[in-house]
C-alpha positions in Angstrom: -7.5 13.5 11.6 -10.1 10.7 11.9 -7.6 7.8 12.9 -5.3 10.2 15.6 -3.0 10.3 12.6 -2.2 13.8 10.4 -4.2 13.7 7.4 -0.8 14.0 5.3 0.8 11.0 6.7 -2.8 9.5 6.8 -3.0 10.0 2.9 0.7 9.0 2.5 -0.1 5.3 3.8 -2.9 5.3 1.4 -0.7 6.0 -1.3 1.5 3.2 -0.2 -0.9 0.9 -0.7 -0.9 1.4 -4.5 2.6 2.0 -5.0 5.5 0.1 -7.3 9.3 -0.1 -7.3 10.9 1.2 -10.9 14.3 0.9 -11.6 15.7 4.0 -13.1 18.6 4.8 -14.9 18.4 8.8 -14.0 17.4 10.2 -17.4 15.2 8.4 -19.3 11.4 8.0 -18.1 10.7 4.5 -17.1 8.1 2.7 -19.3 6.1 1.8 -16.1 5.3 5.7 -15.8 4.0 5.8 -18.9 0.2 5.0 -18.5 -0.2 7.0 -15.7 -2.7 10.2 -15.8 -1.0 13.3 -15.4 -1.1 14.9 -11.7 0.9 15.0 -9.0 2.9 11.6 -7.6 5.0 11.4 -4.5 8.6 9.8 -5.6 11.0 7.9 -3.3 14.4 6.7 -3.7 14.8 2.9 -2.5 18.2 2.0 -2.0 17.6 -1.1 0.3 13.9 -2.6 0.0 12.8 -4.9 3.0 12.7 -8.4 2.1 9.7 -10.9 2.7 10.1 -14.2 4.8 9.0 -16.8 2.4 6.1 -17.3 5.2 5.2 -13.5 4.4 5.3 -13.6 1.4 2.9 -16.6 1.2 0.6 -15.0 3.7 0.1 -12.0 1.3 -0.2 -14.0 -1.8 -3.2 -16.1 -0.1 -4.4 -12.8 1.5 -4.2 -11.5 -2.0 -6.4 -14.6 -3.3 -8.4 -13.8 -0.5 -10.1 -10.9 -1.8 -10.0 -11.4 -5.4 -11.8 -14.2 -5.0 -14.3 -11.8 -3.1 -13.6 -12.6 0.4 -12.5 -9.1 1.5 -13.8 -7.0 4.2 -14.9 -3.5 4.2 -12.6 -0.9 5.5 -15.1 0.2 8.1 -16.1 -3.0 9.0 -12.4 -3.4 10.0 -11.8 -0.9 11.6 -15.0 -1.3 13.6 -13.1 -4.7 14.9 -10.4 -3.1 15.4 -11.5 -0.3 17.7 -13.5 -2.9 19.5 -10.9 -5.0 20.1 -8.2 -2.3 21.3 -11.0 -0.5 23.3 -12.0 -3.7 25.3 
């Protein structure tokens, strides 16, 4: 419980991070789940996904540039900056 958070919802925004909507039809297994290694996966049933501002949705697509072009920062770099700047 590093960040004040419980490790499970801790691990849950983690998991976030990589996750992907899949449109199912309630039977068959969607193609998309295919590749994936066996193991355990947390599932969620979207009904109403939150929509982007076209100005968010640009910022994450530049952010996304960002760091493939391998101007990313280190998590704990980061989070250094962050605790400094809340702590201050």
């Amino acid at each position: 419980m590093r960040s004040g958070v419980p490790s499970t919802l801790a691990n849950r925004r983690r998991v976030s991070l990589a996750m992907a909507i899949i449109n199912w039809n309630g039977s068959d297994l969607p193609d998309a789940l295919r590749p994936l290694p066996a193991g355990r996966y947390i599932v969620e049933a979207l009904d109403d996904p939150a929509s982007l501002t076209p100005e968010e949705e640009d910022g994450l697509i530049q952010a996304l540039d960002s760091l493939r072009a391998g101007r990313g920062l280190d998590h704990e770099d980061v989070r250094a900056r962050v605790l400094k700047r809340i702590s201050t």
